[in-house]
N, C-alpha and C positions, 0 to 999 in steps of 0.2 A: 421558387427554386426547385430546380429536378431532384426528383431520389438520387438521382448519379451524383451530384455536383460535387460535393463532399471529397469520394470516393477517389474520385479525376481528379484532384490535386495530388501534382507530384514533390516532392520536398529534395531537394539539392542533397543528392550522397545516397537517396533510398534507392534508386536504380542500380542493379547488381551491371558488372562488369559484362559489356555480351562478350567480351573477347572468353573471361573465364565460362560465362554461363554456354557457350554454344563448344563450349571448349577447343576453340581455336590455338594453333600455336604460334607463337609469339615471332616475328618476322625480323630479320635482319635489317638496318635501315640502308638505304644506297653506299652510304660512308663506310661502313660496316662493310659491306660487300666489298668496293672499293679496294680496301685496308686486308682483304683476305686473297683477294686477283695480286695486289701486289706482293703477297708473301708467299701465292704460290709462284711468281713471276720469276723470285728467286732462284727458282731448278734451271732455270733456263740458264742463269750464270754460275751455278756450283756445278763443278766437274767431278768427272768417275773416277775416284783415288787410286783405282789399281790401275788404269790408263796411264794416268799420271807418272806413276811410280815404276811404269815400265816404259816409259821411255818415249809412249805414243804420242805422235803428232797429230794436232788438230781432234782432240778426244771429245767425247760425246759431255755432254751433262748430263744431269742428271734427271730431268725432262724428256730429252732424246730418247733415254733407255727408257722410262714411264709411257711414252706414246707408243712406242712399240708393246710394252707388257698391257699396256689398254685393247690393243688392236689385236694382238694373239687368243684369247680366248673366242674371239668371234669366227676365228677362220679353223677352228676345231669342227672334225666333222660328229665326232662319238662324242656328244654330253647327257647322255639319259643319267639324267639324277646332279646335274651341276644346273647351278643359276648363274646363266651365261654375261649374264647383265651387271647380276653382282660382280663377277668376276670380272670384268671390263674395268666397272667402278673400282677395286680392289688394287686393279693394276694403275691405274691413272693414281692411287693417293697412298700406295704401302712406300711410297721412299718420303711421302711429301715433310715428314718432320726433317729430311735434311737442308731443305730450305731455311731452316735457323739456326740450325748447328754442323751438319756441312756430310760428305759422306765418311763414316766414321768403318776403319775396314782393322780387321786381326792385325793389321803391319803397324794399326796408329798406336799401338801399346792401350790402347786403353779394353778394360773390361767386359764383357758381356754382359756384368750387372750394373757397370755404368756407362757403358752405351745405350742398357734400356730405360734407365731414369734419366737422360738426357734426353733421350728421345721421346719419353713419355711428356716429360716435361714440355717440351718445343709444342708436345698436341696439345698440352693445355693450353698453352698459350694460344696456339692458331683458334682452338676451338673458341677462347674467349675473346677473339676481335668482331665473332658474330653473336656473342650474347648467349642466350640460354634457347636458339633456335634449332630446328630440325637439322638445320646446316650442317651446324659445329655439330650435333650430335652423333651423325653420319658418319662424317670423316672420320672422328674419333672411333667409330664401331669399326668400319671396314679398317684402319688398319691396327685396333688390337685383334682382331682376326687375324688377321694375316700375319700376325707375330706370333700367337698363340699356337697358329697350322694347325687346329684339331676338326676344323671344316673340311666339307669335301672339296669345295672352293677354296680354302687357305694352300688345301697339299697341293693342288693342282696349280694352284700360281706361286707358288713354291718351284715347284718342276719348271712354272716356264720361266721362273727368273734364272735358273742356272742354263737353263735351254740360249736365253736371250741371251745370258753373258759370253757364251760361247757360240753365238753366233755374229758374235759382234768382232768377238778376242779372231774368228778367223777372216774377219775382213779386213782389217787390220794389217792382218799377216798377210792377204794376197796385195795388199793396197803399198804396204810401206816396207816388207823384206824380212819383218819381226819375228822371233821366235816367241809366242805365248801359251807355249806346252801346258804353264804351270796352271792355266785357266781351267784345259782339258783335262790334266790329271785332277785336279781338283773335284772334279763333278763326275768321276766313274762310277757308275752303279748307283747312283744317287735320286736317279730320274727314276720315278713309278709311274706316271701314268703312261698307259702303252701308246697309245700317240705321239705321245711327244717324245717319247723315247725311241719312236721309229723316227721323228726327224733326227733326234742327238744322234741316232746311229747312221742315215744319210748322210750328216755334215761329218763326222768323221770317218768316212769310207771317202767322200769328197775331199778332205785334206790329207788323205794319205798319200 
């Protein structure tokens, strides 16, 4: 019998996990994945409550406005010191908890302190149809960033969501006859980064 022989017997359970030993992360399964494309599917059929509420025809959802907030940070020309990539990411998933509870706006009576535990809550749930994966962990990051605004990336997609609302409230207006001043007042002075505050002051020099 060899010196080894002994040694080379392995016993059922004594092999440590390689997923924990190589420290891999733990992977969403197809179904999983599946079960999270259909929930964000949902943006696609919840619409923009203040479209809604004022009257507009044929309104965007709330996908619509997200694909646009995804594709605005990349056509910025000044980003020294922003992560452009993050910000992409950030815009594509800061609305996605309205996908289970719908878009929630100051008109719906309800709270700032319980719009955010609604909304918190809708993440945990999304986060938990992929497990305790990198996935779910993402999503959930990028948008309590973007709620919290204290990144340089949060403020900046911050500015382009009021940028994008009010670019949207005037197409509308040349499209359909509508008056949605209340859009434009709403977002005076509100815009910091200087960029984007040179397009908000273009589009309102353009609808004057």
């Amino acid at each position: 019998m060899s010196a080894k022989g002994p040694q080379s017997e392995k016993v059922a359970g004594d092999e440590p996990d390689l997923k924990k030993r190589k420290g891999e992360e733990p992977k969403p399964s197809a179904q999983e994945m599946l079960e999270l494309f259909k929930i964000c599917g949902k943006l696609k059929r919840t619409a923009r409550t203040g479209w809604v509420r004022c009257g507009v025809q044929n309104y965007e959802s709330v996908a619509d406005h997200s694909w646009r907030m995804g594709l605005l940070p990349m056509l910025l020309t000044e980003v020294d010191g922003i992560d452009s990539v993050r910000c992409m990411k950030m815009g594509l998933v800061h609305d996605l908890a309205e996908a289970l509870v719908g878009d929630i706006t100051p008109h719906c009576g309800v709270s700032k302190e319980e719009k955010n535990k609604l909304e918190s809550e809708a993440m945990a749930k999304i986060r938990s149809s992929v497990g305790e994966s990198r996935v779910g962990r993402e999503l959930v990051s990028l948008w309590e960033e973007y709620e919290a605004g204290e990144t340089a990336e949060a403020r900046l997609m911050k500015d382009l969501d009021k940028f994008e609302m009010i670019l949207q409230a005037e197409d509308y207006e040349a499209e359909q006859g509508l008056d949605l001043t209340q859009f434009f007042q709403s977002t005076v002075g509100k815009i910091r980064n200087a960029e984007v505050a040179g397009w908000e002051q273009a589009l309102r020099e353009a609808r004057a």
